[in-house]
N, C-alpha and C positions, 0 to 999 in steps of 0.2 A: 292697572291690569286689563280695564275692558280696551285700554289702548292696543295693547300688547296683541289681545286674543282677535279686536279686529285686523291691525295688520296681517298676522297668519293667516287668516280667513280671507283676506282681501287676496292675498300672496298666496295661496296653499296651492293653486295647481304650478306656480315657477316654482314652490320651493321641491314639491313632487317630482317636477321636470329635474331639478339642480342636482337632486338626491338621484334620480336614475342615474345621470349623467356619470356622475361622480363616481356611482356602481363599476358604470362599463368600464370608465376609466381605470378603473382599479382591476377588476378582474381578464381585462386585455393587457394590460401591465404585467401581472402575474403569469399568465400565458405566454408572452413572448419570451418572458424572463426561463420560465418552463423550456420553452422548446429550443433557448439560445445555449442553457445547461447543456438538452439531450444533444444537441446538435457537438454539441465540444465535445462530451462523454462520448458520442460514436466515432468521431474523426480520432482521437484518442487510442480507442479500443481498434479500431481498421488497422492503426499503425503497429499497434500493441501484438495485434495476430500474423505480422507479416514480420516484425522485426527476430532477427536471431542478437548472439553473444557474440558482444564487438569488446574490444581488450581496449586500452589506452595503460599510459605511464601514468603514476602516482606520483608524488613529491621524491620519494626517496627512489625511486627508479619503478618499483614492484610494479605489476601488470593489476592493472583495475578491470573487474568486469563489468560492463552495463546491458541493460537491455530494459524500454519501455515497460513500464506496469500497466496494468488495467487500470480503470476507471469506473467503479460501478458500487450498486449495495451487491451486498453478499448472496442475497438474493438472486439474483442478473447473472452473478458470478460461475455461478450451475451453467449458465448456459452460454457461457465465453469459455470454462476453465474447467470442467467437471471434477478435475483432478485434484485442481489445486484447491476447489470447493471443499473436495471431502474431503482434506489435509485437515484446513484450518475450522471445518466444523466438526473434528476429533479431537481438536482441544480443548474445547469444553471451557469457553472465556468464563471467567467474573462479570464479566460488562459486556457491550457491544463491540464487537471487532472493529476496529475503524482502519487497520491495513495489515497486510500480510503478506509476504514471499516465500516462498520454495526452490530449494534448487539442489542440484543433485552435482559431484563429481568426483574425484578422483586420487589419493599419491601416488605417485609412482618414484618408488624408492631406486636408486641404480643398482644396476647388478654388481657384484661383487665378489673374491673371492677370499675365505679364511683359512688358513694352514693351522693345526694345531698338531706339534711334535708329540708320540706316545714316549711317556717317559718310560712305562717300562713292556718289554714287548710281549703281550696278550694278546696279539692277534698273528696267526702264523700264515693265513694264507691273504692275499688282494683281495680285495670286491669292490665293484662299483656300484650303487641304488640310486634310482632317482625316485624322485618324490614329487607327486604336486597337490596341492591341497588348493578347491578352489569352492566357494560359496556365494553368497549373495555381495557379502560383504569383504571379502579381501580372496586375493590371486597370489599363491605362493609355486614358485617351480622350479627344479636344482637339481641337483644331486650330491649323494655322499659316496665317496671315494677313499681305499685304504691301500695306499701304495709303500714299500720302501718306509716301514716305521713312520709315518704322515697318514693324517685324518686330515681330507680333504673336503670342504662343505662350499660348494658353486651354485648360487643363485641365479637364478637367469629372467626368473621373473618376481616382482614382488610389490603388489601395487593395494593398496588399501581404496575403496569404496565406500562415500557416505554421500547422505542426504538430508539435506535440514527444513525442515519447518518452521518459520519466524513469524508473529502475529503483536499487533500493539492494539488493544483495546481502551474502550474513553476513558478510562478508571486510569489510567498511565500503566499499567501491567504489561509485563514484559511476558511471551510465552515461546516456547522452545522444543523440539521433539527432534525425532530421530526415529527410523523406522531400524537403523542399526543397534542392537539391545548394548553394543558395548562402547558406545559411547555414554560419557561422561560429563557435565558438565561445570565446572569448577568457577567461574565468576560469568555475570551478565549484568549489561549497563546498557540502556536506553537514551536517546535522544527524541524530545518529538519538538518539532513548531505547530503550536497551535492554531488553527486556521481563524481571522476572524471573520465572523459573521457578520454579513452586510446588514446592516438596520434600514428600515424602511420607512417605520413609525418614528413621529419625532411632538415633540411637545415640548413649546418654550413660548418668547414673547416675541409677538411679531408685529410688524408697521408695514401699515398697504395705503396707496395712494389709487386712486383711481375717477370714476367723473360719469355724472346722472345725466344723461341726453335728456330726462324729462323735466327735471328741474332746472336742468344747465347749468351745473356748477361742480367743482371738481369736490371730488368724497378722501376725506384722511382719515386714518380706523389705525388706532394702538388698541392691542388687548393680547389672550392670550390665547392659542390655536394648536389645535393637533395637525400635522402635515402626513402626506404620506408622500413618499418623494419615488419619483417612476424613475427618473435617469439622475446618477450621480457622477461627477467627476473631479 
């Protein structure tokens, strides 16, 4: 033991120096790892605020929409998205939000016309009405016509309006809205890939060769060692 406590004592300002070193080392590691994130999170989000809704073909022909997401906590998100912010913190997760989309559009059903013969004649004189009914949520616009024993109903407009709110929190929860009250929602199936976590800390058995300029002779060391690894590939 007094072996032991003389070399630390003999050593204690290199082993001070080794242990500083080892500090920087680490906490500059962490730092560039830090700003190499924000750096990718911004380039990301720049493209993400300039990008609109670009279409492509799916497998069966159908029109796919795409367009850049963000990159950020939800937090951040206030101040990229303010909208889509208060979306997804009106759903009131179980867990932590870990992503979410919004998006808004449109049916447009084609216009159309339907004849329906009167079978027996209650109506002695013509009239034409139009009609339109229009809200937040759907666009109706026509008319009805009474010619010649015929009831005549001409659509000319007739387009449904919605918009959805979609969120996956870490809990795997699936969450769903609609600011339209008559939507409905009849099944929901999620997919997520888990993202893995880069590990940095590692601990096993390791073998180092190396060599004492003061003694002059080369140094071999098996044993077992905590690592902390700055670049992987």
């Amino acid at each position: 033991m007094k072996t032991i406590f003389s070399i630390i004592s003999n050593y204690k300002r290199d082993i001070i120096y080794i242990l500083f070193i080892l500090l920087l080392i680490c906490s500059l590691s962490f730092s560039i790892r830090t700003c190499s994130n924000t750096r990718s999170e911004y380039k990301n989000n720049i493209i993400a605020l300039k990008d609109t809704i670009k279409y492509y073909k799916g497998k069966n022909g159908n029109l796919v929409a795409t367009k850049r997401a963000f990159e950020s906590s939800l937090k951040d998100l206030k101040l990229l998205n303010e909208d889509l912010y208060n979306k997804l913190d009106q759903l009131k997760a179980k867990g932590h939000i870990t992503s979410g989309v919004s998006f808004e559009g449109f049916i447009e059903n084609p216009s159309n016309d339907t004849t329906y013969i009167i079978q027996r004649d209650t109506l002695y004189k013509g009239f034409n009405k139009n009609f339109d009914f229009n809200n937040d949520y759907r666009i109706l616009e026509g008319n009805v016509s009474y010619n010649k024993d015929s009831l005549n109903l001409h659509i000319d407009k007739d387009i449904v309006k919605f918009d959805y709110t979609v969120a996956l929190d870490d809990k795997n929860n699936i969450m769903i809205n609609s600011s339209n009250p008559y939507v409905k929602f009849n099944e929901m199936t999620g997919f997520q890939i888990p993202r893995q976590k880069q590990k940095h800390w590692s601990l096993g058995p390791s073998v180092g060769f190396g060599y004492n300029p003061i003694e002059n002779k080369p140094l071999f060391n098996v044993g077992v060692s905590l690592n902390y690894g700055i670049i992987k590939f």
